[in-house]
C-alpha positions in Angstrom: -3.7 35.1 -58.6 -5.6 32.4 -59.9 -9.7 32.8 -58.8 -10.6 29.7 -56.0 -13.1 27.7 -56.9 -14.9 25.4 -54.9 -17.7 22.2 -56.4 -20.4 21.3 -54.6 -21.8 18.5 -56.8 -23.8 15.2 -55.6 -23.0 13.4 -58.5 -19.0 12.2 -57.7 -18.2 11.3 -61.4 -19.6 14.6 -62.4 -17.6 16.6 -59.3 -14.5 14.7 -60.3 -14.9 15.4 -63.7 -15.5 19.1 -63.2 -12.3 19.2 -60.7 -10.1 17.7 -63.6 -11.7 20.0 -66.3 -11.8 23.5 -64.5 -8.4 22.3 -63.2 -7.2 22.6 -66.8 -8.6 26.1 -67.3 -5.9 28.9 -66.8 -6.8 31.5 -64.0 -8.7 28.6 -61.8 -7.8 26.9 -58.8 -10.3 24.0 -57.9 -9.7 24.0 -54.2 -12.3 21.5 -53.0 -15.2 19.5 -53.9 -18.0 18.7 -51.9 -20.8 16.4 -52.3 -23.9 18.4 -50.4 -25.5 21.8 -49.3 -24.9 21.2 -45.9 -21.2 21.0 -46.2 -20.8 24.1 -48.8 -21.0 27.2 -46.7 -18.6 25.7 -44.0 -16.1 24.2 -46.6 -16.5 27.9 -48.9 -15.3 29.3 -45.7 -12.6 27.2 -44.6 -11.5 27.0 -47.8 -11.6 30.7 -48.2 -13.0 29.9 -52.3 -13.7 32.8 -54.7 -16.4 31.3 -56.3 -18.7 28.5 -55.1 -20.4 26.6 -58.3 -22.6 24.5 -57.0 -25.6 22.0 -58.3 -29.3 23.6 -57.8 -30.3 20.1 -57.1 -28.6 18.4 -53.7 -29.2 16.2 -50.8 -30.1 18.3 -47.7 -29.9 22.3 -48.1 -31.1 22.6 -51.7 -29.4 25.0 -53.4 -31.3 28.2 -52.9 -30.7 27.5 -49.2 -27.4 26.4 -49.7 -26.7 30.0 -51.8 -27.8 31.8 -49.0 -25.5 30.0 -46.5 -22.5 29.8 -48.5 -22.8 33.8 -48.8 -23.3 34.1 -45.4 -20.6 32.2 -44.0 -17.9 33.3 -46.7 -19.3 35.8 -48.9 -18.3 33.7 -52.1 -19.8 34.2 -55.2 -22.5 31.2 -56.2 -22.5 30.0 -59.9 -25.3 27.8 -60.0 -25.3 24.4 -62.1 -28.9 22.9 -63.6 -30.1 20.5 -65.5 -33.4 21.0 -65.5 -34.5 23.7 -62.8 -38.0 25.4 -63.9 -38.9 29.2 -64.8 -39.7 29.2 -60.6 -36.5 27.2 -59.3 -34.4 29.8 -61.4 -35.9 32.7 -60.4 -35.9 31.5 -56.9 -31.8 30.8 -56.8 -31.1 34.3 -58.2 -33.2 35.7 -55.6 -31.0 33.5 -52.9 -28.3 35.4 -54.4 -26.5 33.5 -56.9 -25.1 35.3 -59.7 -25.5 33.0 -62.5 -27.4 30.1 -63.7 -25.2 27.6 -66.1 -26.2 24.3 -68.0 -24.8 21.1 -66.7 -24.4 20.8 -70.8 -22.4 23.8 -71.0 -19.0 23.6 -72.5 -16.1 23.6 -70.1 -14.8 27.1 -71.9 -18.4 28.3 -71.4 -18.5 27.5 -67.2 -15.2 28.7 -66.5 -16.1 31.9 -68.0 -19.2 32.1 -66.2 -16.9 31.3 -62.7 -13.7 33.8 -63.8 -17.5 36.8 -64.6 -18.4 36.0 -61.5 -15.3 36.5 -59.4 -14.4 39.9 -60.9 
């Protein structure tokens, strides 16, 4: 059974971009893609996702808060996406309960094994 994935990226050519790539990967299911923190927790639940990889960085709930709902509402795993979070912002999303950090730089083999590490 393939691990559902849900994107929660501001950035649309980015979140389509992701959706095609991790599409690609065998083992991953990109099941939606969402464009802020307020509508992550309610679409990781609907959407019953695996995995939640989400930008630190979005427009209303940033993504600590945004962790913290998500695994509330659905008790997905977070994989959180940065491109330039500080020592602080880091250490604060880990705290929030994410269970990894990635680089937006990252190569697509490199995120999708950080998404299939956090779903086992």
């Amino acid at each position: 059974m393939a691990t559902r994935v849900l994107l929660v990226e501001d950035n649309a050519v980015y979140r389509s971009s992701l959706e095609l790539l991790l599409g690609l990967q065998t083992g991953l299911e990109v099941v939606g893609a969402v464009g802020t923190g307020d509508e992550a927790a309610k679409a990781a639940r609907e959407l019953a996702a695996d995995v939640v990889l989400m930008d630190y960085r979005l427009p209303g709930l940033d993504g600590a808060a945004a962790t913290r709902a998500v695994i509330a509402a659905s008790g997905a795993a977070v994989v959180c996406l940065t491109a330039e979070a500080t020592a602080e912002e880091r250490e604060e999303i880990l705290r929030a309960g994410a269970v990894a950090l990635v680089e937006k730089g990252s190569p697509i083999d490199g995120l999708a094994g950080a998404i299939r590490a956090a779903a086992a």
